[in-house]
C-alpha positions in Angstrom: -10.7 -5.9 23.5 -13.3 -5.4 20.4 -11.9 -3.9 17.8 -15.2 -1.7 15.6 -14.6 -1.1 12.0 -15.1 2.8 11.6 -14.4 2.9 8.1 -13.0 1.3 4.7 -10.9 1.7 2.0 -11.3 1.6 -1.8 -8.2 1.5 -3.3 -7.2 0.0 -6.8 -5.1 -2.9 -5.5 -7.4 -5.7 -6.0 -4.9 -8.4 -4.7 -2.5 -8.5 -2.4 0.7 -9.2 -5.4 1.5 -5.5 -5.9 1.1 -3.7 -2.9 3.6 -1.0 -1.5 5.6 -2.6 1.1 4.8 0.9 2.5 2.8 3.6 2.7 4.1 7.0 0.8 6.4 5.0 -1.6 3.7 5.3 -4.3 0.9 7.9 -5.3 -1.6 5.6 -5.1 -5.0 7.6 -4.1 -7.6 6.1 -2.3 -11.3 6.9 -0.8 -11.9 6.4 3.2 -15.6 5.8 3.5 -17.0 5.7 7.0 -19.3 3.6 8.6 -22.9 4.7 9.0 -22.5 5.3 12.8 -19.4 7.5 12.2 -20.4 9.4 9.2 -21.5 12.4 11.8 -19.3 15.1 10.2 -18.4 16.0 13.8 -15.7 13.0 14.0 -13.7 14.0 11.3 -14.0 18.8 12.2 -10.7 19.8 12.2 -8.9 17.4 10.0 -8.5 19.5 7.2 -6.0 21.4 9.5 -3.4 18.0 9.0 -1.6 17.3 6.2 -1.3 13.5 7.2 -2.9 10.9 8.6 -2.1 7.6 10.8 -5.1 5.1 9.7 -4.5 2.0 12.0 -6.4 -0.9 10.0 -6.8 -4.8 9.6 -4.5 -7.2 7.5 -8.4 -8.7 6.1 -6.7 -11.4 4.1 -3.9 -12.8 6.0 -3.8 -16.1 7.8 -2.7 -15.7 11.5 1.3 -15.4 12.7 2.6 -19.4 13.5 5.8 -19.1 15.7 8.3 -15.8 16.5 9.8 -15.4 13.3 8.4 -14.4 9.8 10.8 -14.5 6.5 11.0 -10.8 4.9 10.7 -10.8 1.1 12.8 -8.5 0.9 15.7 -10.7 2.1 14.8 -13.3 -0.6 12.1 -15.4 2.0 15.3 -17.7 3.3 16.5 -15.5 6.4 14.2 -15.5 9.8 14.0 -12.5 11.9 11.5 -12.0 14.6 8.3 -10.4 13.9 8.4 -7.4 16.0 11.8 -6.5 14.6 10.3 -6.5 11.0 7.4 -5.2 9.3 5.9 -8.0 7.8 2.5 -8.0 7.5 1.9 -11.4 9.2 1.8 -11.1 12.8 0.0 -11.9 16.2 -2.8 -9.1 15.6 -3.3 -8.8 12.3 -3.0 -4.8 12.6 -1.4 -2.1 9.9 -0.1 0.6 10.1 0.0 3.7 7.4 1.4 7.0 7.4 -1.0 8.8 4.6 -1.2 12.4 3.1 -5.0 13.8 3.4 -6.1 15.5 -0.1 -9.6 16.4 0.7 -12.6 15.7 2.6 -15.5 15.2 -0.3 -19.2 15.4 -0.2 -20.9 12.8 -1.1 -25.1 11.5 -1.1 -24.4 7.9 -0.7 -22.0 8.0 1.8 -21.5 11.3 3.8 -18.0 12.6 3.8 -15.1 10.6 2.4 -11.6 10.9 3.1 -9.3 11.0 -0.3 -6.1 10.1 1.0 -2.4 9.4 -1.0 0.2 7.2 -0.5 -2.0 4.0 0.1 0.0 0.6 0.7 -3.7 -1.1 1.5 -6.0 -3.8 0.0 -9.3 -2.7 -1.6 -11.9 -2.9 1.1 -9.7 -3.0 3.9 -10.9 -2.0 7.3 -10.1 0.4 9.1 -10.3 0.9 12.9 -9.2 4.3 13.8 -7.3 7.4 12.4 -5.0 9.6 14.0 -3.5 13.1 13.0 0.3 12.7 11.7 2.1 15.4 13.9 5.6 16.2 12.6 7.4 17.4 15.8 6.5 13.5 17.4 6.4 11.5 14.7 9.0 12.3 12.3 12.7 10.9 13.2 14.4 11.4 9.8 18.2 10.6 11.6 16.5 6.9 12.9 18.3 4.0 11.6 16.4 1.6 9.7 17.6 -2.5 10.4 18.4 -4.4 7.0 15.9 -1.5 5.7 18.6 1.1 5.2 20.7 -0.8 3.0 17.4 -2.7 1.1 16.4 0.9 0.4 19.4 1.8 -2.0 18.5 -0.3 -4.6 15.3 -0.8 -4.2 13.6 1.1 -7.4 13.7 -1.0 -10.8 13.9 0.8 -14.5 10.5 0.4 -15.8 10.1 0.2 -19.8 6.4 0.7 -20.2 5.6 0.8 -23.9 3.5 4.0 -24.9 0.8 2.1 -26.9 0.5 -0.4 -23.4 0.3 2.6 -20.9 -2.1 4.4 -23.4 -4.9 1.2 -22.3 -4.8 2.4 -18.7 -6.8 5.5 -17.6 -4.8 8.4 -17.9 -5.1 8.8 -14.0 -3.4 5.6 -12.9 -0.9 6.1 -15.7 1.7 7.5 -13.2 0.8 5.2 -10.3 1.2 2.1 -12.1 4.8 3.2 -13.3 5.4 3.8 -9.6 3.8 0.7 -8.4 6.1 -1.5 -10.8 9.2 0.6 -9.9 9.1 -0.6 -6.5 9.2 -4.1 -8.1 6.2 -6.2 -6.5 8.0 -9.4 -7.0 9.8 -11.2 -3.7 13.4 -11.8 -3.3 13.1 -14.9 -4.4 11.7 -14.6 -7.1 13.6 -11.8 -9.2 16.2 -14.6 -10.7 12.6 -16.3 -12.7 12.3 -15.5 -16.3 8.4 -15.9 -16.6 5.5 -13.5 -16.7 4.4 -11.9 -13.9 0.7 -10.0 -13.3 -0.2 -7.2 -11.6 -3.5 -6.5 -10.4 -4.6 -3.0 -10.7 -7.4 -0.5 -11.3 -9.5 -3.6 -13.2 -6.5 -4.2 -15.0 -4.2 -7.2 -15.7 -0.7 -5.6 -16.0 1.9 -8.4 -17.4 5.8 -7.7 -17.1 8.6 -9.6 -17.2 11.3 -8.9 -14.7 15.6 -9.0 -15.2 18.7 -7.3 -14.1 17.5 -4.6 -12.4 14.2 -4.0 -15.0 10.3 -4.3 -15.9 9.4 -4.8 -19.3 5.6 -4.6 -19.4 4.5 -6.8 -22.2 0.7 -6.3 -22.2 -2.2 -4.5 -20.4 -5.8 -6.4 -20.5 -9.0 -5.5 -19.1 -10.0 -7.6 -16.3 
């Protein structure tokens, strides 16, 4: 089976050091821009009537799955589990998954109508390959259990010390996204017990923290 990019996305993650381990954890916006064969305005009538979408999309950067098991982050990268009992993004088909709340559908001249979406856990550029309407009644199991998830998910926000005159170097309208970013704490298990400087990519910004007991201190913001 072929697989046609219908769209992309642009988002501000610039790397892949950063990124929501899900989608919805952080108000991150980004802009779905179609394809020139599906920018028809036909494909997309009747989405405004969803508040969320499914995009179904393409890990761009990973290298393929070797072997059943992958080693979550989240458990520190020492335990194996098997890769369809996990949602790490390294797997057989490098396909993703994302839950995301629709905004708006904007006009544009260059490129038709684009899809401002919220909650994005995606690379800049990534492909996408289709898009679904979210529908409550089906898709949303709030009494599931969720594996070594549930548990994870207690402590899984950081304190976050941003200094004023640091956050005042960012764009007032990433201010709030970046706090959220670094409160999900982008760094892996294994690394939260290592006292050195850490960078996150973001919105053409270099965001430097350093990272103990359960806080981010940012220490700088630089232009990229």
């Amino acid at each position: 089976m072929n697989l046609n990019q219908i769209a992309h996305i642009n988002t501000g993650f610039t790397q892949k050091f950063g990124i929501p381990r899900q989608s919805g954890l952080v108000g991150e916006i980004g802009h779905i821009i179609f394809e020139p064969e599906f920018r028809n305005p036909t494909f997309i009538d009747g989405i405004t009537d969803y508040d969320y979408l499914w995009l179904i999309w393409g890990f761009s950067k990973n290298k393929p799955l070797e072997g059943g098991t992958v080693r979550p982050p989240r458990l520190g990268g020492q335990k194996h589990m098997g890769v369809f009992a996990t949602r790490a993004p390294f797997r057989p088909n490098n396909i993703g998954l994302s839950s995301v709340e629709l905004l708006e559908v904007q006009d544009t001249e260059e490129y038709g109508q684009v899809l401002v979406v919220k909650g994005v856990d995606m690379l800049d550029g990534t492909p996408i390959y289709d898009i679904k309407p979210y529908i409550p009644y089906a898709d949303a199991h709030p009494d599931a259990r969720g594996g070594f998830t549930d548990e994870l998910s207690k402590g899984a926000q950081v304190r976050v010390y941003f200094p004023e005159k640091l956050l005042q170097k960012l764009p007032e309208e990433i201010r709030e996204s970046a706090v959220e970013v670094l409160g999900q704490d982008p760094r892996a298990g294994y690394d939260r017990s290592k006292q050195r400087d850490f960078r996150l990519a973001y919105h053409g910004y270099d965001i430097v923290f350093l990272g103990k007991d359960g806080e981010i201190t940012v220490t700088d913001v630089l232009k990229i």
